[in-house]
N, C-alpha and C positions, 0 to 999 in steps of 0.2 A: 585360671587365677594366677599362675606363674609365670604365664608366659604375659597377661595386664601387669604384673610384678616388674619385671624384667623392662618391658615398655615404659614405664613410670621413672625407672631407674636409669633408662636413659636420657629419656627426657630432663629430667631433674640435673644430671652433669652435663648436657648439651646446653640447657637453659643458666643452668650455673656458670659456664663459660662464654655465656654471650653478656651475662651482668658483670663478669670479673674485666670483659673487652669493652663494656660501656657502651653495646649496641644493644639491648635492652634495660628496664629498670626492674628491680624489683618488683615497687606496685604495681607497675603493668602485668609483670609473672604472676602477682598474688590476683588479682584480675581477672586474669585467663584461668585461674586454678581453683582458687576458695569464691563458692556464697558472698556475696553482699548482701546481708541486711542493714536497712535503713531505718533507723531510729529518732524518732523525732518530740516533740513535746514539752511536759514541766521543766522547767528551770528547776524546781523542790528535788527533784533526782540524780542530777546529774552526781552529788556528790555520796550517794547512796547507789548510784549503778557504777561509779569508779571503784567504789570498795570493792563491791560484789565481784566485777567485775578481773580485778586483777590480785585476788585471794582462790589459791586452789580451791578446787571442790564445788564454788559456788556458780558462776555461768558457767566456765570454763570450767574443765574437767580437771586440767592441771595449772587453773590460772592463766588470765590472758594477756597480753603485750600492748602496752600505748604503742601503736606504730606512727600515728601522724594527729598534731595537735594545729596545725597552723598557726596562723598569727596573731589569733586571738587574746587567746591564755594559753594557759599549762596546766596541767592537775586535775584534779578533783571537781575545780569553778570553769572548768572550762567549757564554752560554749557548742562549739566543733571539737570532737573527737574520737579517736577509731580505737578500735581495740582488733584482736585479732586470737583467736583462741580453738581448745577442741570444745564438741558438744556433741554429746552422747550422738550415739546413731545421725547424727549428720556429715564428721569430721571438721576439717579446719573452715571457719568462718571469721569472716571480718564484717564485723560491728558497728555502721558507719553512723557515728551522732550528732545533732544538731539540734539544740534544745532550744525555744523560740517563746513556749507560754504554751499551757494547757489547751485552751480554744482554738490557737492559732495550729497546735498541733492536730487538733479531732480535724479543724478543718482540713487541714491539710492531708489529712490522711482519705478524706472522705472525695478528696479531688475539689474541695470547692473553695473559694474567698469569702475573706470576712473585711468590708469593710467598713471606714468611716468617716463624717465629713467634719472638718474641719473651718472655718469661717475665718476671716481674718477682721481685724485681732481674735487670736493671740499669733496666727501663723501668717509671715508677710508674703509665706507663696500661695498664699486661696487666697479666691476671687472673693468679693464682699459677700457674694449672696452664698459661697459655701463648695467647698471643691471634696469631690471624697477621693481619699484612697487607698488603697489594700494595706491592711496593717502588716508591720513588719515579722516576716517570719511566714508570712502567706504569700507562694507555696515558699516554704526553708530552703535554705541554700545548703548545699552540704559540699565537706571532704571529697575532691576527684580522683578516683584510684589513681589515676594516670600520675598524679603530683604528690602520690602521698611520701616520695619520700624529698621533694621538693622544699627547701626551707622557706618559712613564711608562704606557704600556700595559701590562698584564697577562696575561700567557699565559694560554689557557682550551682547554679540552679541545676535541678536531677536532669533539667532536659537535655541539658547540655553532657551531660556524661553518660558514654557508652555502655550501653547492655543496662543500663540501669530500669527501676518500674517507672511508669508514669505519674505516682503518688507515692509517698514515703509508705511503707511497710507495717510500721509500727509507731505510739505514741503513750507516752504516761501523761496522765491526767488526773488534775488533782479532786475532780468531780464526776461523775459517770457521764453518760452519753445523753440521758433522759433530762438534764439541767442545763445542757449545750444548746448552743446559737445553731449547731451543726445538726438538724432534727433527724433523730434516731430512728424515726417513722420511713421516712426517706432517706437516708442514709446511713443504714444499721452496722455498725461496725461490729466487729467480732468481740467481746468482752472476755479477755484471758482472766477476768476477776481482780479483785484488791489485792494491793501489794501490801497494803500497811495501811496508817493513820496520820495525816500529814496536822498539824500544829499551824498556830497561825497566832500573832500577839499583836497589842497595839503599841506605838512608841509617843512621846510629846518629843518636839525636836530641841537641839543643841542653845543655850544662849550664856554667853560667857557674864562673867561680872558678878553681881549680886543679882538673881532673878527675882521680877518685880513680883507682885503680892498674887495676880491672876496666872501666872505661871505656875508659881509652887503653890497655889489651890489647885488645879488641875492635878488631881491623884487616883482619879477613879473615871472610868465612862463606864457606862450603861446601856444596854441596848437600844430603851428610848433616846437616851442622847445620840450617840451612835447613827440611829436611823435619821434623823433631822437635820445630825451634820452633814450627811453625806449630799442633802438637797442644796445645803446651802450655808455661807457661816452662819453663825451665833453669836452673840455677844457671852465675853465669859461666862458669866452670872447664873446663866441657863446651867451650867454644867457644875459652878462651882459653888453655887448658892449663895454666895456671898455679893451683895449687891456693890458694894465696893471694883469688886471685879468689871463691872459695866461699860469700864472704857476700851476693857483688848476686845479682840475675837476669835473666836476659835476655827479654824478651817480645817481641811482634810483632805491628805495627799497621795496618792495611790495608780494604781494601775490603768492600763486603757482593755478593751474589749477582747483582745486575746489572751489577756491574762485567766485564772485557774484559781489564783490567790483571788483575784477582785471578784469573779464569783465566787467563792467561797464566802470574802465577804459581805457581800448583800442577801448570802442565804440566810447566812447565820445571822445578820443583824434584820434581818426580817424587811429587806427592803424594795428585795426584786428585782431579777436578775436582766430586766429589758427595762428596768426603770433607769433614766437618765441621773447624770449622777453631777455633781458640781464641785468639780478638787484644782486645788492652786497647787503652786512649787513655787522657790527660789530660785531665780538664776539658770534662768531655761529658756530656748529657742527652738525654732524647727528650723533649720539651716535649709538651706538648696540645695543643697548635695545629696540632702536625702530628707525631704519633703512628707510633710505629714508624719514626724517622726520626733517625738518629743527630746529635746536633748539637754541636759547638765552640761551649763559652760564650764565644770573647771574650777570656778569662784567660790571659796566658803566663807569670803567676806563682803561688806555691803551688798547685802541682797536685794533683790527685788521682787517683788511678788508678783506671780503671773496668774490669773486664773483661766486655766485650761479648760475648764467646764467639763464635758464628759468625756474627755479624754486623760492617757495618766499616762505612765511608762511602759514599754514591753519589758521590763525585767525589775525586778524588787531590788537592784542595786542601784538604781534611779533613786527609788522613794529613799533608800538608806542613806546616798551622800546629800538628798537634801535635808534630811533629817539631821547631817550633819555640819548642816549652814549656821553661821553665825545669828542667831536672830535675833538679840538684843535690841531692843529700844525699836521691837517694830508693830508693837501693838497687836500682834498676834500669837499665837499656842498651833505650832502648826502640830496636826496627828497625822501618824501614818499606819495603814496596815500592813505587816509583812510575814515574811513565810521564819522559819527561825532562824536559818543558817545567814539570811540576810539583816535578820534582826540582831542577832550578837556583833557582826560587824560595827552596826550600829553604835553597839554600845562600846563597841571597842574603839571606834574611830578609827576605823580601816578602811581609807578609801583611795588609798592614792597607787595601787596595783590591782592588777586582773583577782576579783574575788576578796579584796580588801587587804592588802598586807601595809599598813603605817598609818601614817596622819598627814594628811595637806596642811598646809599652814592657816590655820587662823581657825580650821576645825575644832569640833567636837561632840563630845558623847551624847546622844541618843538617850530619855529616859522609859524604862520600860514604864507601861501602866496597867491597871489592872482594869478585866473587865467584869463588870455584875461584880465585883468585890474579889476579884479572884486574881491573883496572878498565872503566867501558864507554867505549868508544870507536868514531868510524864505523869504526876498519880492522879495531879488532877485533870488531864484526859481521858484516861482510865478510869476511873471513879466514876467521872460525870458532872464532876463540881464544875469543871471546866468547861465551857459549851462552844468555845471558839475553833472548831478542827476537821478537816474532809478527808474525802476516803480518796488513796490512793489507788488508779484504775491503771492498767495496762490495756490498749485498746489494739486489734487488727485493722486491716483492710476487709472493707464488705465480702462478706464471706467465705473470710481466708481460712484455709486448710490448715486444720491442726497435723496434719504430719508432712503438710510440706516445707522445707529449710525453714521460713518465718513463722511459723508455728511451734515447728520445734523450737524454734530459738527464744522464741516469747515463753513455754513451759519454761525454759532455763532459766529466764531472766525472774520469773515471777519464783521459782525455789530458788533462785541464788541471792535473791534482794533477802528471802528469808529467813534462809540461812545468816545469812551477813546480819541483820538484824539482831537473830541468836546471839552468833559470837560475838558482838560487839557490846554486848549487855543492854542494846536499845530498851528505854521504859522503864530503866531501873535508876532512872537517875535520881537523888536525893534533891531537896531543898527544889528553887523555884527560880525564875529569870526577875524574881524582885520578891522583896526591896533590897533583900542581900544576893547580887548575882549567881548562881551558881548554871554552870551550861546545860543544856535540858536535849533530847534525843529530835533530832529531825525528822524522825521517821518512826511511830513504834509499834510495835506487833500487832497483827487484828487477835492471835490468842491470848497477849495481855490484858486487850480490851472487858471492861466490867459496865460497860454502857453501848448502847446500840442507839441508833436510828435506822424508823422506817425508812425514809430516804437519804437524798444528800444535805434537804435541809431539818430546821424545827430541833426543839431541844431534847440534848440526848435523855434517854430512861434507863433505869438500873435494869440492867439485864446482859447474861455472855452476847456478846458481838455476834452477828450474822450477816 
């Protein structure tokens, strides 16, 4: 052991003197030395694994180090990012993340593609009769050790980078394996179990001026509404009772096939997780540069409405800036479904940086609404009043070793998300996301939980969580 001591110890100042001469990098040393695990999945985590993540005690033993964020973002919202830290009986590991969407991440874990076809119109790069293609984030792109300490790095496919798996490692998932497009029969992934309770609310979008009479009726959706919109608009009237309302319509704007959140909602609104679905946006194209790939021009004034049919966004900050489109004078109530950290944006009108920090011009605020008469709120998750919410999974690679490096590191992650929950007071939040604002928990404890479901869908029943 003294004499591996001694060895390490040179190494370490040989290797330190060849980064100080610029004839190696760092992340190529951190490469050669530490574990890479590969992290992939929810969007709903990435700001609940930053916590955990860089708070002593919780993954990390003494708290871990953003080493390399790319170009993406910074923080918390960031799409791509590494961490680097101790964990128990493994030592130093690096944490390499890319977050993509729940289904896109099972799949990708599982080695397989999800894709889908697109027709044109709405997309002017498929052929009329219907072109598919792999939705984005199938397989993920991740952080290259080699560049991590490279400024504005660029995600590149696992294949491409050295010593890495041929499938990402790990993924959070905002629904279990048994409700995925990714069939758990045939490709059984390893379940490290629920991290938490993930939240999920409905929004009406943005329209400045005096909002006309079938706007400010829309104060409530209902499941049955809910399940009907999602086939197809409505005419107000349907949702608002008011026969007056009869000239707008109501549509419904949300996620594509690898989202977590958009099966969450069709479980819960009773719709059906392989039923086709029919959602519009404002102000959206699928450019050529990256095809089959729903995009936000930019614009949060004169809109125009596209209906995308069963297709939506890869990430909840889609549905949120178009929720934050001007929509006045255009004869519709667009809804959206989103996860909560994407919905306060919403309401904040934060959409002009990575994760929401200001207002674009001619934006605005997002209004929460309530569902089955409820707004969302921690107690009413926990209660059961609230029935809009899925279970947070951590998922392995088909039959990965709990005591090897990605194993252990998944134990970490799943006590350190719940520790981090503890000390942050997740669940105890007062008041509700409507009709008087107040911020509500992203994530909250399955021991707070006073309502359970048998599975991932169907309405919750009083009883401790299991």
């Amino acid at each position: 052991m003294q004499n591996s001591n001694r060895n390490n110890m040179k190494i370490n100042k040989f290797t330190s003197a060849l980064i100080a001469l610029g004839i190696v990098s760092a992340a190529s040393v951190a490469q050669a030395s530490n574990p890479v695990v590969y992290l992939t999945g929810s969007t709903a985590a990435r700001s609940i694994i930053y916590a955990a993540a860089t708070t002593s005690g919780q993954i990390f033993t003494s708290g871990g180090t953003v080493i390399s964020t790319g170009s993406n973002n910074t923080g918390s919202g960031a799409n791509t990012i590494v961490y680097e830290g101790n964990i128990s009986g493994v030592g130093t590991v690096d944490l390499d993340c890319s977050f993509t969407g729940s289904e896109a991440g099972i799949a990708a874990v599982a080695g397989q593609t999800l894709n889908q076809t697109l027709s044109n119109p709405p997309d002017s790069n498929a052929s009329g009769s219907g072109t598919s293609y792999s939705l984005p984030g199938v397989p993920p792109s991740f952080l290259n050790p080699a560049n991590w300490t490279t400024s504005n790095a660029s995600p590149v496919p696992l294949s491409s980078i050295s010593g890495a798996p041929a499938n990402p490692d790990l993924t959070m998932a905002d629904t279990s394996q048994a409700v995925s497009q990714t069939s758990k029969t045939t490709y059984p992934l390893t379940d490290y179990g629920i991290v938490g309770i993930v939240p999920f609310t409905l929004m009406k979008g943005y329209v400045s001026g005096i909002p006309d009479t079938a706007w400010s009726d829309v104060n409530n959706i209902t499941t049955a509404e809910i399940n009907q919109l999602l086939a197809g608009p409505l005419t107000a009237n349907f949702v608002t009772g008011v026969l007056g309302d009869n000239g707008d319509s109501i549509a419904v704007c949300g996620r594509n096939l690898g989202s977590g959140t958009r099966v969450n909602a069709l479980l819960n609104f009773q719709y059906g997780i392989n039923t086709a679905v029919d959602q519009f946006a404002y102000n959206v194209s699928y450019p050529s540069g990256t095809p089959g790939v729903l995009t936000f021009n930019g614009s949060y004034t004169s809109p125009t409405l596209t209906e995308v049919f069963n297709d939506g966004f890869d990430s909840g900050s889609g549905v949120q800036k178009v929720l934050n489109v001007d929509g006045a004078n255009q004869g519709v109530v667009l809804i959206g479904y989103l996860g909560i950290s994407d919905a306060a944006h919403a309401h904040n009108d934060d959409n002009t940086g990575p994760g929401g920090t200001g207002a674009a011009s001619g934006s605005g605020a997002a209004t929460y609404l309530p569902f089955n008469g409820v707004y969302e709120s921690d107690s009413g998750v926990i209660n059961g009043s609230y029935s809009y919410w899925g279970q947070e999974h951590l998922l392995g690679s088909v039959g990965q070793s709990s005591t090897g490096t990605p194993g252990k590191t998944a134990a970490a992650i799943v006590s350190g998300i719940a520790a981090q929950l503890t000390s942050s007071g997740a669940g105890t939040k007062t008041g509700a996301v409507g009709p008087t604002y107040t911020a509500q928990s992203i994530l909250i404890p399955k021991a707070s939980m006073q309502a359970t479901r048998g599975n991932d869908g169907g309405f919750p029943t009083q009883g401790i969580f299991h």
